[in-house]
VOPA-233338 format. One record per residue (C-alpha): residue number from 1; residue in three letters; z, x, y. Coordinates in steps of 0.001 Angstrom, whole numbers, padded with zeros to 6 digits. Layout:
REM VOPA-233338
+-------+-------+---------+---------+---------+
! palum ! lumti !      zz !      xx !      yy !
+-------+-------+---------+---------+---------+
!   NUM !   ALA !       Z !       X !       Y !
...
+-------+-------+---------+---------+---------+
//
This chain:
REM VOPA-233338
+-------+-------+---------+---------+---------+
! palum ! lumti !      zz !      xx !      yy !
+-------+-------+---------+---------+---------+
!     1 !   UNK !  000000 !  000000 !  000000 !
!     2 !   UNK ! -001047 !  001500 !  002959 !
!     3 !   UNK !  001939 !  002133 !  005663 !
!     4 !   UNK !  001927 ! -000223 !  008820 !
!     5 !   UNK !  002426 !  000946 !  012035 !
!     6 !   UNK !  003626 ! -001702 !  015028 !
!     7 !   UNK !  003795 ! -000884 !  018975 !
!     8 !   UNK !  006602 ! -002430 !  020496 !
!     9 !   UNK !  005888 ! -002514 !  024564 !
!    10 !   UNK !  008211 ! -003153 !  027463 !
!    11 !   UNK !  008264 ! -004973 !  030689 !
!    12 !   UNK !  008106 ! -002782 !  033867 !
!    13 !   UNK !  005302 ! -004869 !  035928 !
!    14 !   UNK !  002631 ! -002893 !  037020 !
!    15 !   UNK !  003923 !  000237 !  035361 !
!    16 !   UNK !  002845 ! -001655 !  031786 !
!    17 !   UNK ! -000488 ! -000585 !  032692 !
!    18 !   UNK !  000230 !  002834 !  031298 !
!    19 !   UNK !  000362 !  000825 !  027823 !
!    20 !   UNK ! -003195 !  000516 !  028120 !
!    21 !   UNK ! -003154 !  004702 !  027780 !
!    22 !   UNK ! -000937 !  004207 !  024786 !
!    23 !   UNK ! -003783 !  002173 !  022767 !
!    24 !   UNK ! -006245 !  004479 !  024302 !
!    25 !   UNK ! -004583 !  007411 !  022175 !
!    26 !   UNK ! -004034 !  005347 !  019160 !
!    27 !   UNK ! -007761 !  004318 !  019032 !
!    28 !   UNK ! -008680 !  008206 !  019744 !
!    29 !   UNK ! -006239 !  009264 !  017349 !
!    30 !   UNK ! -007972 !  006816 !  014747 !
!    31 !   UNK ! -004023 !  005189 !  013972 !
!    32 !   UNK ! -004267 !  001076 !  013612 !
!    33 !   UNK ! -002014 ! -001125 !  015477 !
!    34 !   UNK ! -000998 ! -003873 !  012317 !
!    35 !   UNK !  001104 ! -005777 !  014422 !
!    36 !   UNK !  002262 ! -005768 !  018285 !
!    37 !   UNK !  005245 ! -007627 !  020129 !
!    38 !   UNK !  005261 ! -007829 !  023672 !
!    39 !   UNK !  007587 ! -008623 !  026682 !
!    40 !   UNK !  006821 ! -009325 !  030351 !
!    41 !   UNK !  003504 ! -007121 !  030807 !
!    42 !   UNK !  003661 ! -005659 !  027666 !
!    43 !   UNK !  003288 ! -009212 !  026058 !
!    44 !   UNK !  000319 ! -009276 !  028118 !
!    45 !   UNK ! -001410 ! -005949 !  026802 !
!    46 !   UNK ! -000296 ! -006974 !  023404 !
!    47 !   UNK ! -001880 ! -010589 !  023301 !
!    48 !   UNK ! -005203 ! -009391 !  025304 !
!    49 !   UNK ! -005280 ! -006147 !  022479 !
!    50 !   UNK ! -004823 ! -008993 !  019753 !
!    51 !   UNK ! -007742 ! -010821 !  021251 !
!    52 !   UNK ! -010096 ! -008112 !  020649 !
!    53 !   UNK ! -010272 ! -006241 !  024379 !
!    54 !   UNK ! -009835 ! -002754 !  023241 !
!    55 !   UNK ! -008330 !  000204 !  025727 !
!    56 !   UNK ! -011438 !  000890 !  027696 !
!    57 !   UNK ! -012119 ! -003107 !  028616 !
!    58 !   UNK ! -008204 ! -003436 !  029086 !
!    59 !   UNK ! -009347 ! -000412 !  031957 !
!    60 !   UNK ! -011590 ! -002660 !  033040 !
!    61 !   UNK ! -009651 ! -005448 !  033588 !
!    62 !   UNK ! -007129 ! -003848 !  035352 !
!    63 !   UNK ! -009363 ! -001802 !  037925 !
!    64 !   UNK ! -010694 ! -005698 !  038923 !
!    65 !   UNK ! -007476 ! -007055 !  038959 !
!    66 !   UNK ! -006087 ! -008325 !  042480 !
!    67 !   UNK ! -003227 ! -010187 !  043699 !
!    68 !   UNK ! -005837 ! -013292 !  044829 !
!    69 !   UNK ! -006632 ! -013926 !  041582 !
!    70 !   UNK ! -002778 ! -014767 !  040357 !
!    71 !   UNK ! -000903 ! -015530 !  043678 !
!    72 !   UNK ! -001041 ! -019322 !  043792 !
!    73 !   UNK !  001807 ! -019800 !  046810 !
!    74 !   UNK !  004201 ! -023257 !  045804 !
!    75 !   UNK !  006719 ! -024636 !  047576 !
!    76 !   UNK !  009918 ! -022538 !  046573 !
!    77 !   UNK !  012091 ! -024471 !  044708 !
!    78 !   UNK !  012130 ! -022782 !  041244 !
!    79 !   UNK !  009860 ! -019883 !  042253 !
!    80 !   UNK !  007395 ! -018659 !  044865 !
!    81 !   UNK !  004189 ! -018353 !  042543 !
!    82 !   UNK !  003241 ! -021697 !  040360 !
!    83 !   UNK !  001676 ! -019879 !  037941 !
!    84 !   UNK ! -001558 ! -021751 !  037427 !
!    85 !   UNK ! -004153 ! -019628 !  038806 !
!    86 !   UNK ! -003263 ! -016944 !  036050 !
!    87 !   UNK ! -002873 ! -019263 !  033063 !
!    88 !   UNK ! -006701 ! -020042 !  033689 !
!    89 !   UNK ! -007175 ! -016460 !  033659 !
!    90 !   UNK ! -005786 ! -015964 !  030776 !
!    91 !   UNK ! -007642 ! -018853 !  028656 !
!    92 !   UNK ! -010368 ! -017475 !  030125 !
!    93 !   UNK ! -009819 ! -013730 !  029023 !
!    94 !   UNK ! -008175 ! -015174 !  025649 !
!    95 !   UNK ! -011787 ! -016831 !  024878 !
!    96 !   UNK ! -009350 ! -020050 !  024088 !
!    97 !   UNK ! -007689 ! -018426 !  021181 !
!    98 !   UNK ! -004604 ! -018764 !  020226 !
!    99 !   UNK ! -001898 ! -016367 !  018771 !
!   100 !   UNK ! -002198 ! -017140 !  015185 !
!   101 !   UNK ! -005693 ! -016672 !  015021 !
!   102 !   UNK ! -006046 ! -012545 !  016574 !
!   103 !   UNK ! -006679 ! -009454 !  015512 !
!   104 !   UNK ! -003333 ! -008592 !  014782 !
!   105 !   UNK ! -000277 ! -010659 !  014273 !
!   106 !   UNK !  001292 ! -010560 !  017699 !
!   107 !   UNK !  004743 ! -011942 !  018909 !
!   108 !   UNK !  005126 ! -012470 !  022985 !
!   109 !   UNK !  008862 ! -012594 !  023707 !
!   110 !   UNK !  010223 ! -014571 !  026559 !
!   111 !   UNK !  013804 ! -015990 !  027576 !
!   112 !   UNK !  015190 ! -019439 !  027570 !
!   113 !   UNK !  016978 ! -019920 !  031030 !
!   114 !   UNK !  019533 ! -022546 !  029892 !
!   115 !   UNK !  020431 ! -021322 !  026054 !
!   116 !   UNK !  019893 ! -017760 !  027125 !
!   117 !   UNK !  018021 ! -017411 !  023975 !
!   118 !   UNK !  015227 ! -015116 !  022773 !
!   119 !   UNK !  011967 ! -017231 !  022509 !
!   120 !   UNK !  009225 ! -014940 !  019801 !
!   121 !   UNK !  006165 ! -016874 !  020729 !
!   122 !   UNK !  003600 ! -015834 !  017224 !
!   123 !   UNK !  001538 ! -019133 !  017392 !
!   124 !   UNK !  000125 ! -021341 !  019742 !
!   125 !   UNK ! -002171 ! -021235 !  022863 !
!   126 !   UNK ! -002096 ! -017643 !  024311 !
!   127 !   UNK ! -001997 ! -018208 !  027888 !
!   128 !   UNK !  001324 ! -020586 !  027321 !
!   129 !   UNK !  002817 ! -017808 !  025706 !
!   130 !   UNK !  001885 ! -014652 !  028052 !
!   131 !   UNK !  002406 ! -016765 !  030935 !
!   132 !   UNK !  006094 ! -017849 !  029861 !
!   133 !   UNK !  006694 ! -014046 !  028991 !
!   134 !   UNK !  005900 ! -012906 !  032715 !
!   135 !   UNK !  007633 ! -015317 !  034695 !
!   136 !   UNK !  010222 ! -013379 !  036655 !
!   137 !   UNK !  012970 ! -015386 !  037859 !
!   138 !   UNK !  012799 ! -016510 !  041386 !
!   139 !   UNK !  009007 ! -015705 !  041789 !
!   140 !   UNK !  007174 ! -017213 !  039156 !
!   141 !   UNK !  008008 ! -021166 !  038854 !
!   142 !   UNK !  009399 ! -021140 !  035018 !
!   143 !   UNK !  006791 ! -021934 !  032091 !
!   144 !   UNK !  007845 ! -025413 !  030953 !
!   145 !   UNK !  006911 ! -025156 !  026659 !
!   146 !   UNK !  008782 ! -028501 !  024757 !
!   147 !   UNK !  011623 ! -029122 !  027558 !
!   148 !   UNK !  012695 ! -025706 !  027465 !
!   149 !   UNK !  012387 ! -023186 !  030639 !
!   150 !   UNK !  011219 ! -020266 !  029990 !
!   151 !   UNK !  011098 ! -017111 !  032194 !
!   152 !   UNK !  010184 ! -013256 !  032122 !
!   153 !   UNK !  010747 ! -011795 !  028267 !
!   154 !   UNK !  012428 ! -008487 !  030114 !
!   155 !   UNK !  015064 ! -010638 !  030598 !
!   156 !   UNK !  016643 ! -010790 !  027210 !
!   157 !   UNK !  014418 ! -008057 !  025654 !
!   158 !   UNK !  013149 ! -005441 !  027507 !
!   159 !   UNK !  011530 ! -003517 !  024734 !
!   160 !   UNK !  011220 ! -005767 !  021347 !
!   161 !   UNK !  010975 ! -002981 !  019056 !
!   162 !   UNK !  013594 ! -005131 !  016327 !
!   163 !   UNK !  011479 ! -008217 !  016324 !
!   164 !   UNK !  007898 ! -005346 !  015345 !
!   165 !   UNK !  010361 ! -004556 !  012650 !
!   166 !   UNK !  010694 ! -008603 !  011923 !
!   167 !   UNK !  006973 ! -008440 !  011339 !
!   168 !   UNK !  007235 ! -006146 !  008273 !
!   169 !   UNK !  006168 ! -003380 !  009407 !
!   170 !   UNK !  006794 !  000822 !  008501 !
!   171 !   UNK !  006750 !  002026 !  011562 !
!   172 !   UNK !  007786 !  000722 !  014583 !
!   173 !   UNK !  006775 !  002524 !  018137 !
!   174 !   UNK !  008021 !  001467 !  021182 !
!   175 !   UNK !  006924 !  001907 !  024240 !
!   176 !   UNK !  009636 !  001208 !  027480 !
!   177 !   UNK !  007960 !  001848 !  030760 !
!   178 !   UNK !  011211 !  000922 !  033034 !
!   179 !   UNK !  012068 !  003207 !  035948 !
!   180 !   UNK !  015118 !  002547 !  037668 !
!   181 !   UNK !  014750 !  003886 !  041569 !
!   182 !   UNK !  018407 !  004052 !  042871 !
!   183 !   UNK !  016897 !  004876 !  046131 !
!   184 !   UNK !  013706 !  002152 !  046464 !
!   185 !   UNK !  013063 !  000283 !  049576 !
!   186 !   UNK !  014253 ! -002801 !  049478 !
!   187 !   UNK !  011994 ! -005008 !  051484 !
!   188 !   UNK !  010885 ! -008317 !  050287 !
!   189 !   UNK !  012119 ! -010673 !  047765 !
!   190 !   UNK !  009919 ! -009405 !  045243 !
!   191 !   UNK !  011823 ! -005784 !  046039 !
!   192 !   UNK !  014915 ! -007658 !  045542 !
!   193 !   UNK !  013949 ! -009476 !  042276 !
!   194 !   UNK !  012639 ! -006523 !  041030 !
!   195 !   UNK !  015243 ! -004189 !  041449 !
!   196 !   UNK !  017730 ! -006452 !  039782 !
!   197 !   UNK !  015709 ! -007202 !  036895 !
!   198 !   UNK !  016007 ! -003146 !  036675 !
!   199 !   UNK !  019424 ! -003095 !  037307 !
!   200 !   UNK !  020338 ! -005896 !  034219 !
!   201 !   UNK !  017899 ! -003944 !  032126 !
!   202 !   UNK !  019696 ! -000423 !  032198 !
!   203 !   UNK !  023091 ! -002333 !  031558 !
!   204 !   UNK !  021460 ! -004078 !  028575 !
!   205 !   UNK !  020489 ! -000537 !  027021 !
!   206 !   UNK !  023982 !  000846 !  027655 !
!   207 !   UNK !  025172 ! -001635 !  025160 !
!   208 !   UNK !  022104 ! -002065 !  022899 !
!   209 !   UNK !  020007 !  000912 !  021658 !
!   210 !   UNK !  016191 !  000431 !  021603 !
!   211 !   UNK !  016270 !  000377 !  017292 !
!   212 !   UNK !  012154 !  001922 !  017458 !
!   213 !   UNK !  011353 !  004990 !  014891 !
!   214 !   UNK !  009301 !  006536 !  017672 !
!   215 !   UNK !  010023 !  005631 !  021617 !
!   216 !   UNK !  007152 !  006718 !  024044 !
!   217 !   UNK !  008909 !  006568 !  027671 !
!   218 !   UNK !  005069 !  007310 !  029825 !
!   219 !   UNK !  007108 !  006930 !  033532 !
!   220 !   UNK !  009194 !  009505 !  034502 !
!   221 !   UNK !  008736 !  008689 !  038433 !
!   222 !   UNK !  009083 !  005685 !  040809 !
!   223 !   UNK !  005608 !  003335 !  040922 !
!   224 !   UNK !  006090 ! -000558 !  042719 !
!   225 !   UNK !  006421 ! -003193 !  039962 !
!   226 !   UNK !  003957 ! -005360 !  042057 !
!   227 !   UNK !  001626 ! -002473 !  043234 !
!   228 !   UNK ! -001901 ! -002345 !  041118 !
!   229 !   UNK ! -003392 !  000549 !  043181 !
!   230 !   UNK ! -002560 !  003554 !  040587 !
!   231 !   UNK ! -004378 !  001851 !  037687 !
!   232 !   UNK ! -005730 !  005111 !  036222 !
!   233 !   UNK ! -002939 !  007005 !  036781 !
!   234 !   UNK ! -000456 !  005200 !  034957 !
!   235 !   UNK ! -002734 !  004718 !  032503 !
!   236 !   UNK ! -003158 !  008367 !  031807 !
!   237 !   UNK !  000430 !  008462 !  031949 !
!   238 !   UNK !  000703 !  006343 !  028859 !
!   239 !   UNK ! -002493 !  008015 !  027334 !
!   240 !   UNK ! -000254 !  011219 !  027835 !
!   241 !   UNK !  002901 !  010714 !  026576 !
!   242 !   UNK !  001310 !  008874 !  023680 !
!   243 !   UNK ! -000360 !  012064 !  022935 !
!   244 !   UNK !  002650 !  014409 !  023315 !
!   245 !   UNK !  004414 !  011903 !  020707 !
!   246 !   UNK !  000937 !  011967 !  017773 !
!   247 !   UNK !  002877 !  014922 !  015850 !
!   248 !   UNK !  005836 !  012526 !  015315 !
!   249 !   UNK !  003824 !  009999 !  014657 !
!   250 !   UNK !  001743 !  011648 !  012116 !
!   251 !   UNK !  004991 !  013302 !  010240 !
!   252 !   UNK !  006689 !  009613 !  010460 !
!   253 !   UNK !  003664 !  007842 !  008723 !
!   254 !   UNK !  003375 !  010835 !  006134 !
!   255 !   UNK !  007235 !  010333 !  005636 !
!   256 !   UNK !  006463 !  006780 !  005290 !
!   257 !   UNK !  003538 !  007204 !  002831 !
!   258 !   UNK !  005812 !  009535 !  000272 !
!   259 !   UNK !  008374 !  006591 !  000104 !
!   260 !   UNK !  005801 !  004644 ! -000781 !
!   261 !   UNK !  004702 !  006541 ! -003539 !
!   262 !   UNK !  008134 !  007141 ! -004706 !
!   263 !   UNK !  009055 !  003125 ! -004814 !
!   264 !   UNK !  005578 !  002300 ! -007178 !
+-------+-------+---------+---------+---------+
//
């Protein structure tokens, strides 16, 4: 049986671009992705990956991507941004699939705001899904899915590297692209937001270790969660760091391989 490898990838806003460099290497390096779980913009990459868009149209997408095309301005009384502009853009980039039926079996985590519960997202339409996962409180207006509210998967689970290892896979990767800027400008509500999304996520991982065979950390400097203006360069960050963790990789899946052996 032939050992399966799944990327676990983080929330971090804009910096999740650099997960796009991740898949990059993985493609170059010729190791599959048999199963991805995503949170915040890493459910994003995941579910786009699952569709079919490999690393290079991912590129793509980003360098085209601008605020206009998500920003749709509500009345603030659960969030700033309704949301709807960039569910159509989603169905649209999803080519109307939905989870159960991509490349890959892929989970998209997001948060219930009243139980405070994890919601794993593995079936159903796409867009619902990714657009519940990305919904940071107090900007995006919560995605409503069966009565339940459902905001930004960072919240409960920045980096779901135990629910890849839910999926039955060998070897789990994970990829956390947080940066915590004790000195960032604090400007707009989007700064604020931000910044304590960061702040809850570095107390979560004082009290609960990322469980991943393999973690890839790409950003080692400050970048604006809502700034998409250094596309290639946090890609190449991820595409990096990936690269500087391939001998790991390659001695975990040959470790992996030899306890398969041994088990037949």
């Amino acid at each position: 049986m032939a050992v399966k490898v799944g990327l676990a990838l983080g929330s971090g806003g804009s910096r999740g671009l650099a997960h796009i460099g991740v898949l990059k290497a993985f493609e170059e390096e010729g190791i599959p992705v048999d199963a991805a779980a995503g949170s915040s913009m890493g459910g994003l990459v995941a579910a786009l990956y699952g569709v079919g868009h490999d690393a290079d149209q991912l590129k793509k997408l980003a360098l085209m991507f601008r605020r206009k095309y998500y920003i749709d301005v509500t009345v603030p009384r659960m969030g700033f941004v309704s949301g709807v502009r960039i569910k159509q853009l989603l169905r649209m980039l999803a080519k109307e699939r939905r989870l159960e039926d991509l490349d890959r079996p892929t989970t998209v985590v997001a948060a219930d705001l009243k139980s405070g519960e994890r919601v794993k997202f593995t079936k159903g339409p796409l867009e619902t899904a990714v657009r519940a996962s990305i919904a940071i409180p107090g900007i995006f207006v919560p995605e409503m899915v069966d009565g339940r509210p459902l905001v930004d998967g960072g919240v409960i689970d920045r980096v779901p590297a135990g629910v890849v290892k839910e999926m039955g896979i060998d070897i789990t990767v994970a990829v956390d692209v947080s940066f915590f800027n004790a000195e960032a400008e604090i400007s707009s509500i989007y700064d604020v937001m931000m910044q304590s999304m960061e702040i809850m996520g570095r107390e979560l991982l004082k009290h609960r270790e990322i469980d991943a065979d393999i973690m890839i950390r790409p950003v080692t400097s400050y970048y604006h969660a809502f700034s998409f203006a250094a596309v290639e360069e946090l890609i190449e960050l991820g595409y990096t760091a990936a690269m500087e963790q391939m001998p790991a990789i390659r001695k975990a899946l040959k470790r992996a391989e030899e306890e398969n052996k041994n088990e037949r």
